[in-house]
N, CA and C of each residue as an Amber inpcrd file, in Angstrom:
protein
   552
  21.7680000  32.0780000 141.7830000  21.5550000  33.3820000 142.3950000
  22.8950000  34.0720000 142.5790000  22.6810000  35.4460000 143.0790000
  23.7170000  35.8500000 143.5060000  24.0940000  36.6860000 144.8500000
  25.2210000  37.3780000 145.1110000  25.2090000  38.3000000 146.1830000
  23.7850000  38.9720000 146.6230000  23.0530000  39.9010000 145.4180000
  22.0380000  40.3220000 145.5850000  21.2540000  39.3600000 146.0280000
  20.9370000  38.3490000 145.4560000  19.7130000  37.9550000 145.7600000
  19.9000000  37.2440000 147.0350000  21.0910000  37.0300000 147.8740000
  21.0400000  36.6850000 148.9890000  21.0920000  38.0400000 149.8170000
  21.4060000  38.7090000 149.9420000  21.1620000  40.5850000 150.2810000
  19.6530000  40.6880000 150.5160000  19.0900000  40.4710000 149.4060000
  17.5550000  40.6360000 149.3680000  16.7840000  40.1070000 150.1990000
  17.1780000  38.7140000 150.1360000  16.5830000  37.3860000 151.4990000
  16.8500000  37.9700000 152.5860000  17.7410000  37.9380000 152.8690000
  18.0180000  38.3070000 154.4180000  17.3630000  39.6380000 154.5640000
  17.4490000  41.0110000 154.0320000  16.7640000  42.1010000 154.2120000
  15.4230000  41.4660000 154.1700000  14.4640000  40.7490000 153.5430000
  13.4060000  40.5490000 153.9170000  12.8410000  39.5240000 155.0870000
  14.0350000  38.7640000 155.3900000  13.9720000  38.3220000 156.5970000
  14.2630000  38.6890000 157.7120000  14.6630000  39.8690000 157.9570000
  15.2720000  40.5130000 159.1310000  14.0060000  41.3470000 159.4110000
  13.0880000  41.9790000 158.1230000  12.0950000  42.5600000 158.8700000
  10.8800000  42.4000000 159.0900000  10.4550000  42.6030000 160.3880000
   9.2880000  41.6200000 160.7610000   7.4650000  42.1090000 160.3430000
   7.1580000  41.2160000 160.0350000   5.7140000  41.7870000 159.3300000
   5.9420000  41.8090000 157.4360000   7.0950000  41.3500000 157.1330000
   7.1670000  41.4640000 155.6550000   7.2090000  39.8080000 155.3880000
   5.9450000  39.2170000 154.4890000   5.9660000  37.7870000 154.4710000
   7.2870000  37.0550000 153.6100000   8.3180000  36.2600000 154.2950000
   9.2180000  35.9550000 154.0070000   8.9260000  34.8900000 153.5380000
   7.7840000  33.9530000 153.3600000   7.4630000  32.6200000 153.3520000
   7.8460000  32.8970000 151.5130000   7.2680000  33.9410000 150.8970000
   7.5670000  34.0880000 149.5020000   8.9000000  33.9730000 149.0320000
   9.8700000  34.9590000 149.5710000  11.0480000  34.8230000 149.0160000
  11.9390000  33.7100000 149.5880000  11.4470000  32.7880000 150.6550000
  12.3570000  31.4430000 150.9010000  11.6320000  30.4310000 149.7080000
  10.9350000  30.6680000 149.8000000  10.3970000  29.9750000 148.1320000
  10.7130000  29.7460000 147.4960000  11.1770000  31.2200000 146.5600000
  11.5400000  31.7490000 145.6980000  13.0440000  31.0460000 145.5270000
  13.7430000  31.6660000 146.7280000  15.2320000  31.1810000 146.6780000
  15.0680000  29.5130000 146.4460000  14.4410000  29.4220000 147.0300000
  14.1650000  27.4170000 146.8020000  14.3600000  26.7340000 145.4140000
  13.3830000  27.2740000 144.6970000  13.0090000  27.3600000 143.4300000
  14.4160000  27.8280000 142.8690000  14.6260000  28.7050000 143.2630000
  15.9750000  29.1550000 142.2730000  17.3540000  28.1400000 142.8390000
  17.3550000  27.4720000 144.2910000  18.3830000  26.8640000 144.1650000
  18.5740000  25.6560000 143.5350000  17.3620000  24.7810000 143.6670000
  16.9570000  23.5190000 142.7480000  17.3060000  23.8870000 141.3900000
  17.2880000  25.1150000 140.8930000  17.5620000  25.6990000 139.7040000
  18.8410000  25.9700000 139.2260000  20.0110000  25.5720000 140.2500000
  21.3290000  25.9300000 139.5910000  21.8800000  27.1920000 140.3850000
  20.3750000  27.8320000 141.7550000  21.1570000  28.8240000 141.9730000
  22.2810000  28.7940000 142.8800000  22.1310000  29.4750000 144.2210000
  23.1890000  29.0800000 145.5760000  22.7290000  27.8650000 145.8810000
  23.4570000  27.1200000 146.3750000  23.3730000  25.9820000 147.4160000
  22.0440000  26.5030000 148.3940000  21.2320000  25.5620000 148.4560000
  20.5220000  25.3850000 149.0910000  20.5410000  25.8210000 150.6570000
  21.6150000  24.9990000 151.3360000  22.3990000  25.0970000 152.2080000
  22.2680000  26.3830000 153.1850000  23.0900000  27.3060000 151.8180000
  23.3960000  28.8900000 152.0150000  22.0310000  29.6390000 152.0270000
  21.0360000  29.4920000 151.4470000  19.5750000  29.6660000 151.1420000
  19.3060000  30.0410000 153.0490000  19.3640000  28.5570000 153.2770000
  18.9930000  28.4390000 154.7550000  19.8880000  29.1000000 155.4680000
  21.1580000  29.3930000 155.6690000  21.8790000  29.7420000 156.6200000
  21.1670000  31.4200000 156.2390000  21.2880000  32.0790000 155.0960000
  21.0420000  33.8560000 155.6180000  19.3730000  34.0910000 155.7350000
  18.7030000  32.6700000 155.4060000  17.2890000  33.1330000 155.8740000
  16.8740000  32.9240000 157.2290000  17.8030000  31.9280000 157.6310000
  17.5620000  32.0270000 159.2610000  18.3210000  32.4790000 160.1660000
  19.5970000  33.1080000 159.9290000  20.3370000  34.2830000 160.0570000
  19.6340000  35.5100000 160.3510000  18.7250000  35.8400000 159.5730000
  17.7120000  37.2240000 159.4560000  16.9050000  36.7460000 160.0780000
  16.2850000  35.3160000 160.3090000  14.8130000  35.7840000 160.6750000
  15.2890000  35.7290000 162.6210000  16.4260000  34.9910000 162.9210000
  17.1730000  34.7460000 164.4560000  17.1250000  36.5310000 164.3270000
  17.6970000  37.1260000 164.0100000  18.0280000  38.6280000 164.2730000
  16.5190000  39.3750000 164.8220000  15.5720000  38.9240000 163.5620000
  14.3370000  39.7520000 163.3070000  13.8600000  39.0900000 164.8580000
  13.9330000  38.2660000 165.2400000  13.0130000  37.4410000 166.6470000
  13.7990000  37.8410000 167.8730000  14.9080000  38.4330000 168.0220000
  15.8330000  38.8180000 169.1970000  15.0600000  40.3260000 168.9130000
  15.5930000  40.8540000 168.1320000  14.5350000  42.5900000 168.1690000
  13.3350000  42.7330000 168.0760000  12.4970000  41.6860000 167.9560000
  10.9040000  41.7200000 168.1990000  11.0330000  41.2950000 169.8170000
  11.8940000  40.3300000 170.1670000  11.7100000  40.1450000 171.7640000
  11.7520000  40.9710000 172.4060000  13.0290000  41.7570000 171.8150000
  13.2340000  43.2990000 172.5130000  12.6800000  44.1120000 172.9220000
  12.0110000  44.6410000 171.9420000  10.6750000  44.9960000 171.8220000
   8.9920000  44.9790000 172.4220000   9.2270000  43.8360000 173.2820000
   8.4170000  42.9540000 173.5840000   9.0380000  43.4040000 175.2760000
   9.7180000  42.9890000 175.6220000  10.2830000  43.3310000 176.7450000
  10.6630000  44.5640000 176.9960000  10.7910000  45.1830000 176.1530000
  10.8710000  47.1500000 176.9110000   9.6660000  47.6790000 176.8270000
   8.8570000  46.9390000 175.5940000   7.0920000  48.0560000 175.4390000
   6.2520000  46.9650000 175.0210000   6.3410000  45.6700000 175.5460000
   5.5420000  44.4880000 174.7930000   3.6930000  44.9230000 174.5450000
   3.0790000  45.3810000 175.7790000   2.1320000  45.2050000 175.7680000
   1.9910000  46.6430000 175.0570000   2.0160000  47.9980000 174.9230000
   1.5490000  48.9910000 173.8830000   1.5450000  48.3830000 172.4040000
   2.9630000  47.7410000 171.7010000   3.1880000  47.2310000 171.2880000
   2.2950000  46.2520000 170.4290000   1.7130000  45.1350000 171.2520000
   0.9390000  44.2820000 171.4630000  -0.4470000  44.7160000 170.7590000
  -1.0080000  45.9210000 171.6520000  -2.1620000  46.6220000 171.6790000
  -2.5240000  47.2950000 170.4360000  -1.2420000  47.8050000 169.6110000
  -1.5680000  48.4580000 168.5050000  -1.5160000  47.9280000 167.1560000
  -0.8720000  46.4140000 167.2870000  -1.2070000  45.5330000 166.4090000
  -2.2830000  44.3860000 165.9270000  -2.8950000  44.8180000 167.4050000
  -4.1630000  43.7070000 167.5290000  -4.9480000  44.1250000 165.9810000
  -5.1000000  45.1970000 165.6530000  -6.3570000  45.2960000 164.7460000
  -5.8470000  44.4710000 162.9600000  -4.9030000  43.7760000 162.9560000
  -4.5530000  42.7040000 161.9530000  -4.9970000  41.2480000 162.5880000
  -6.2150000  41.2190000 161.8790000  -6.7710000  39.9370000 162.2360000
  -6.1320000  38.8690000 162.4640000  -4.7140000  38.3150000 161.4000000
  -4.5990000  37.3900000 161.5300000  -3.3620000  37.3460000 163.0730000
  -3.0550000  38.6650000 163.6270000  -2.1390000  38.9900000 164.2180000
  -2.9920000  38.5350000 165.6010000  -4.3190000  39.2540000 165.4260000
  -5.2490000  39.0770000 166.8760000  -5.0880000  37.4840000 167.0650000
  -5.8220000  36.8940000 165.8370000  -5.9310000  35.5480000 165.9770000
  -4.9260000  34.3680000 166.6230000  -3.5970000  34.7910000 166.0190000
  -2.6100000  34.3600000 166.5120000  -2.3080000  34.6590000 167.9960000
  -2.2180000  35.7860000 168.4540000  -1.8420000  36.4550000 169.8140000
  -2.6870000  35.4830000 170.6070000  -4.2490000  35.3400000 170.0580000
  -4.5700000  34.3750000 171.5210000  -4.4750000  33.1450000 171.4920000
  -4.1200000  32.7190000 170.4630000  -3.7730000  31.2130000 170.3270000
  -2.4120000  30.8950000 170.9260000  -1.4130000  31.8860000 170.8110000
  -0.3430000  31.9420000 170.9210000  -0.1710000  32.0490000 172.6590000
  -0.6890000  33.2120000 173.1730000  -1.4720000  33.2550000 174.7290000
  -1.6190000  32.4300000 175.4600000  -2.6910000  31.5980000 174.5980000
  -3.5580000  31.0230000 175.9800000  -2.4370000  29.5700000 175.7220000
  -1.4090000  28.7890000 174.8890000  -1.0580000  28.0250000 175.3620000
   0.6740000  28.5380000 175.7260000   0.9950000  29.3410000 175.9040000
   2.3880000  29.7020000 176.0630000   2.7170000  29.6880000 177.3030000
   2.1040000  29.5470000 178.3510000   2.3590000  29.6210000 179.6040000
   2.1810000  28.1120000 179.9040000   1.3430000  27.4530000 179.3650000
   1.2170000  26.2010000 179.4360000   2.3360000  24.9840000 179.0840000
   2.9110000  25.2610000 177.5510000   3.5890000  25.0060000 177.1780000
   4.9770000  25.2860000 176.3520000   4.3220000  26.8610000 176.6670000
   6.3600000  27.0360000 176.6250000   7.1610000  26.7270000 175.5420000
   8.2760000  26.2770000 175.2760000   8.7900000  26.4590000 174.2720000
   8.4490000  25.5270000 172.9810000   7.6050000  24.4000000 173.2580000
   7.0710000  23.9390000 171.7730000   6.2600000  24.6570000 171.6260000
   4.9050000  25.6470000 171.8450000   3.9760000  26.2780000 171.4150000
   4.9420000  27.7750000 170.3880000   5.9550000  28.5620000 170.7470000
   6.8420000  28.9930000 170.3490000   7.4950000  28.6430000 169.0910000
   7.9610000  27.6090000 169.2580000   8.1400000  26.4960000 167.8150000
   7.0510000  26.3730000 166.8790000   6.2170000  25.9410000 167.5770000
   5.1050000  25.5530000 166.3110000   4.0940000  27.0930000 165.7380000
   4.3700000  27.9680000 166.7110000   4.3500000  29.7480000 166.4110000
   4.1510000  29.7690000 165.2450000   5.6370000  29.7850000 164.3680000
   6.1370000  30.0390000 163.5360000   5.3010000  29.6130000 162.1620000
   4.3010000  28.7130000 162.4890000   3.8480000  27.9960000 161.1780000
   2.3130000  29.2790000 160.8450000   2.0100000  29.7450000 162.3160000
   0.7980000  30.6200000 162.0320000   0.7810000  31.6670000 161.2690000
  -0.0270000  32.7940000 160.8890000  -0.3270000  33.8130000 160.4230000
   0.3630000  34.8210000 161.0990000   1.1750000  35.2810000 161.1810000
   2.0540000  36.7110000 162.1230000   2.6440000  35.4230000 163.1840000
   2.7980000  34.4270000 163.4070000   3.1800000  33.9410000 164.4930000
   4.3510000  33.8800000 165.5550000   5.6170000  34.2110000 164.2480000
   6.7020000  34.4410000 164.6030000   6.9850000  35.7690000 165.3660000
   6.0750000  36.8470000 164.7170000   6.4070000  38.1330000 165.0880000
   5.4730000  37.8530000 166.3710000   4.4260000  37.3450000 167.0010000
   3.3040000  37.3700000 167.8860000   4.3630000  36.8970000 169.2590000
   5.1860000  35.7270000 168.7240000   5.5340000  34.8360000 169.6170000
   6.6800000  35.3940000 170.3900000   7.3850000  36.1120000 169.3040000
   8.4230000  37.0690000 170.0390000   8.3880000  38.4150000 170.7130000
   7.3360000  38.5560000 170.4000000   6.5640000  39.8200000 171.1470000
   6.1290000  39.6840000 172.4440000   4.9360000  38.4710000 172.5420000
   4.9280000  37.9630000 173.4500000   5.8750000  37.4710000 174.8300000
   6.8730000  36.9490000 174.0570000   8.0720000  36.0050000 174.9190000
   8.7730000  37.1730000 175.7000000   8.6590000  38.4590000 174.9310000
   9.5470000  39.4220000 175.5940000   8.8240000  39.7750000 176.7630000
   7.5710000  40.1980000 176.4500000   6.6440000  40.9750000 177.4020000
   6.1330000  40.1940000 178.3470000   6.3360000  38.6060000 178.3210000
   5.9800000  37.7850000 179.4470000   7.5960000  37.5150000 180.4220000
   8.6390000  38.2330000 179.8000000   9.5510000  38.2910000 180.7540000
  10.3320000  37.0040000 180.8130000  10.0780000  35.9810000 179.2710000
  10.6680000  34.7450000 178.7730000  12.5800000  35.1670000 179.3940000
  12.9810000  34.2520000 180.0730000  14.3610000  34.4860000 180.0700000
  15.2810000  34.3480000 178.7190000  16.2770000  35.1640000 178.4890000
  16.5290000  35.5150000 176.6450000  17.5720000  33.8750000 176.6450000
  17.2390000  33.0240000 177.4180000  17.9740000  31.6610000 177.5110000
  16.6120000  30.7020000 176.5540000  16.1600000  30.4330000 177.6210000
  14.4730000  29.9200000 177.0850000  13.9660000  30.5300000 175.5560000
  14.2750000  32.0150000 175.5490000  13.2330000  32.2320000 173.7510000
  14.5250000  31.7700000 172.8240000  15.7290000  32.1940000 173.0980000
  16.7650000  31.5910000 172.2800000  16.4970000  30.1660000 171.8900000
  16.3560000  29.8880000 172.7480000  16.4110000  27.6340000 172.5390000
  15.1020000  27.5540000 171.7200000  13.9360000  28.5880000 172.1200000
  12.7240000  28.1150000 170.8760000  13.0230000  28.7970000 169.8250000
  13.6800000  30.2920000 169.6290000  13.7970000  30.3570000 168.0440000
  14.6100000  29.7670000 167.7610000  15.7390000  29.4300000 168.2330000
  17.0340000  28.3750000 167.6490000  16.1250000  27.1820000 167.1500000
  15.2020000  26.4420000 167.5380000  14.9600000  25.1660000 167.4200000
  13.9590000  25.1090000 165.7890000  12.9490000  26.5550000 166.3190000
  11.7320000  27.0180000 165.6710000  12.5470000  27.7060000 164.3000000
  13.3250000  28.5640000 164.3630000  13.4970000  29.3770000 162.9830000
  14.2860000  28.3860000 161.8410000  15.1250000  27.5240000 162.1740000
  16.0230000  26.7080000 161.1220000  14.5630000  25.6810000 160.7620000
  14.0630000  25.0160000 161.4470000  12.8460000  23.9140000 160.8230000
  11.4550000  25.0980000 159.9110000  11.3110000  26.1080000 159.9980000
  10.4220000  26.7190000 159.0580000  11.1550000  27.5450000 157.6110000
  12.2860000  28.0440000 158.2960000  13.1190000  28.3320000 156.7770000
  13.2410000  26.9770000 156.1830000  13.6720000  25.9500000 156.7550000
  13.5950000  24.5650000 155.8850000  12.1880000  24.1210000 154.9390000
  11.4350000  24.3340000 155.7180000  10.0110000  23.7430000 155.7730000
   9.6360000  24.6900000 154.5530000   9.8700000  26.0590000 154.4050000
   9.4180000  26.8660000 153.5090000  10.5420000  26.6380000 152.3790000
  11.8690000  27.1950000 152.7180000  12.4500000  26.9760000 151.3860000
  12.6060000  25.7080000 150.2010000  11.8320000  24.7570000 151.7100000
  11.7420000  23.1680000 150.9420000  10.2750000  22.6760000 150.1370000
   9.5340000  23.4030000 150.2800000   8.9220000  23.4370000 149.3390000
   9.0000000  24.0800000 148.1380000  10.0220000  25.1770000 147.8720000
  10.5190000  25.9950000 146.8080000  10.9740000  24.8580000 145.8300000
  12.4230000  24.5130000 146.5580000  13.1570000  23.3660000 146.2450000
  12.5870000  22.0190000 145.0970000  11.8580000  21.4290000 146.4480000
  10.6750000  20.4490000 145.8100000   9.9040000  20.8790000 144.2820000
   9.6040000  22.3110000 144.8270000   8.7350000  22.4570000 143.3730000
   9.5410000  22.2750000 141.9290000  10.4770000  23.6260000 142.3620000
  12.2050000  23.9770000 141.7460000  12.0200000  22.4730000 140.6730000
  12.9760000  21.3840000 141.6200000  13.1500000  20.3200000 141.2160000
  12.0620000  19.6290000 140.4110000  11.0370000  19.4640000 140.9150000
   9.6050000  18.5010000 140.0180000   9.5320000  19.8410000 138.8850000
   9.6730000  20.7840000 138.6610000   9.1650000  21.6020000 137.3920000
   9.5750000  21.6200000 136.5690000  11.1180000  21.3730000 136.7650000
  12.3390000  20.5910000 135.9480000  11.5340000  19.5760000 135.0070000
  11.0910000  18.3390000 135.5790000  10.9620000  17.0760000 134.8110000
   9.5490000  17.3310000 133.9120000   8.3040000  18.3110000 134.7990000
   7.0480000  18.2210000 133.6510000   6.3980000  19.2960000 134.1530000
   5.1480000  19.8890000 133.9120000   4.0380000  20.5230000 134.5540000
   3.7530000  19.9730000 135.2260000   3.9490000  18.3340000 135.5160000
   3.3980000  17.6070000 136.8810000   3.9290000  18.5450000 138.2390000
   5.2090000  18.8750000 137.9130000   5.7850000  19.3900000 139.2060000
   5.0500000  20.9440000 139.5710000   5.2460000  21.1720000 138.9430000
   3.9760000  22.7070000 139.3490000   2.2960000  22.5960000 140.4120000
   1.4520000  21.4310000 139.3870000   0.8310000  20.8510000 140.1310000
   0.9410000  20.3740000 141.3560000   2.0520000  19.4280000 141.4950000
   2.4690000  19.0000000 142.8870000   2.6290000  19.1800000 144.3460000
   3.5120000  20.6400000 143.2750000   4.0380000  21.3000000 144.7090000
   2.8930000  22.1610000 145.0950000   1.7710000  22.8480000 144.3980000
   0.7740000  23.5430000 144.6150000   0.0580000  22.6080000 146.0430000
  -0.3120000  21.5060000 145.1310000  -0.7600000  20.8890000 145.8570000
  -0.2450000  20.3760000 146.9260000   0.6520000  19.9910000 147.2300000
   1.4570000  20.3380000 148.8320000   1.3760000  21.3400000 149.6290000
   1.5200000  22.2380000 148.9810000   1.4410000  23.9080000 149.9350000
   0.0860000  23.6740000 150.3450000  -0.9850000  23.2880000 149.6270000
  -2.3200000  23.9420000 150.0010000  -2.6920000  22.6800000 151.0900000
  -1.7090000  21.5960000 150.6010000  -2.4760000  20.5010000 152.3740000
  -1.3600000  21.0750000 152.9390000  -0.5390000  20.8650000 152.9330000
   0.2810000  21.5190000 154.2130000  -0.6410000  23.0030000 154.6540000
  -0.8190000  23.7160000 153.9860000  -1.3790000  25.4270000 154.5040000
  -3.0690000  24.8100000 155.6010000  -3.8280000  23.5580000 154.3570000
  -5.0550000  22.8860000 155.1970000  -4.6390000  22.3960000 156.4460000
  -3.4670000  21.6150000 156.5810000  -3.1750000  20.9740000 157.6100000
  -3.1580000  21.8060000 159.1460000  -2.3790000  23.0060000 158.6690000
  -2.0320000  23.5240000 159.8040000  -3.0120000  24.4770000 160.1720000
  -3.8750000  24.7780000 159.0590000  -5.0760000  25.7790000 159.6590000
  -5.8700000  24.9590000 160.6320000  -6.3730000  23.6530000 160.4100000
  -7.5880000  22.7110000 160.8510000  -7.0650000  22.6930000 162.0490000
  -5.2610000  21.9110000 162.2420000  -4.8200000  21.9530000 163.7100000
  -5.0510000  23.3370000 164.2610000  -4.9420000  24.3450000 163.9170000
  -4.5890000  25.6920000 164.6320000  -6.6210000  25.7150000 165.2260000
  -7.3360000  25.5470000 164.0400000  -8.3800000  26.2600000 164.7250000
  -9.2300000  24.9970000 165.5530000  -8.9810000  23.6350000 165.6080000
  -8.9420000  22.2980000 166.2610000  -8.8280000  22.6950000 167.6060000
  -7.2700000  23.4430000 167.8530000  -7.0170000  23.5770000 169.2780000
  -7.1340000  24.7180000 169.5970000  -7.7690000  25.5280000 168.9240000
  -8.7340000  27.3580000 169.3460000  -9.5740000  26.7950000 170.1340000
 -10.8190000  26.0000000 169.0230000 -11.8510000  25.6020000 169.5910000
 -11.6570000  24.2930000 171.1510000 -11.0230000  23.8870000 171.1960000
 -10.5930000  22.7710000 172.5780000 -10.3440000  23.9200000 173.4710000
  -9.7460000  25.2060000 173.2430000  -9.3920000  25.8770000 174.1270000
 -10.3080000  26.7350000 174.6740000 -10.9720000  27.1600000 173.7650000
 -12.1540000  28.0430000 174.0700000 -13.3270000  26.8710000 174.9380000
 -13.4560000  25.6260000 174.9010000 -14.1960000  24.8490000 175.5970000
 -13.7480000  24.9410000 177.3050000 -12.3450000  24.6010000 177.0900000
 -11.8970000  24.5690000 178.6560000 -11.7840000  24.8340000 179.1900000
């Protein structure tokens, strides 16, 4: 890769609501490929997305709930918000962390964190903890693929098939503990 295409990453990681899960991918794929260091991959994608989660907090804390209100009508945004809700007060900065894996979650969680008046000590320590393990988590499946596509079409297969249990995995948990929640 180059200048640009690290320019590009970060501009699409800095702004929130634009799915970044594609282009940490992408870069993945291209670093397994000979492009930047991997490394560097991760440092400006979670560079941007730390930026993008301090100005969604912001956000969140000067107008959280209008804010809030006018994004509800993106389903997967609603969906998230109350999942995100009903355990954030409960549990605090791992629910925050594990945010990040949902549908809008990152943007939900920092929205949230602002408008619940999260001290900017507390949301720091969960996106610090939360944003480097999902740029990993995403650009490492790029990587993975990157690398296995190299040796055959097996690797194409592979990595597909990873994304889609990993994507199964975390839906079943997410709507597992909807439904436990909605019981209690």
């Amino acid at each position: 890769m180059d200048d640009v295409s690290l320019l590009l990453l970060f501009a699409v990681a800095v702004v929130p609501l634009v799915p970044t899960e594609i282009a940490l991918i992408g870069t993945g794929v291209a670093a397994a490929n000979g492009g930047d260091p991997f490394v560097l991959v991760l440092a400006v994608a979670t560079a941007g997305c730390l930026i993008s989660d301090i100005g969604l907090y912001a956000v969140g804390r000067f107008g959280g709930a209008r804010v809030l209100r006018r994004l509800r009508h993106r389903p997967s945004f609603e969906t998230s918000a109350d999942w995100i809700g009903t355990h954030l007060d409960r549990r605090g900065v791992p629910i925050l962390v594990l945010a990040r894996w949902l549908p809008a979650g990152g943007t939900v969680g920092a929205l949230l964190a602002g408008s619940l008046r999260w001290s900017p000590r507390r949301f720091l320590t969960a996106s610090g903890i939360g944003v480097p393990l999902w740029c990993a988590y995403a650009a490492g499946l790029g990587y993975l693929g990157g690398s296995l596509l190299e040796q055959s079409r097996f690797g194409t297969v592979l990595s597909a098939a990873l994304a889609l249990l990993a994507a199964f995995t975390i839906t079943t948990v997410f709507r597992r503990t909807a439904t436990w929640s909605a019981r209690a």
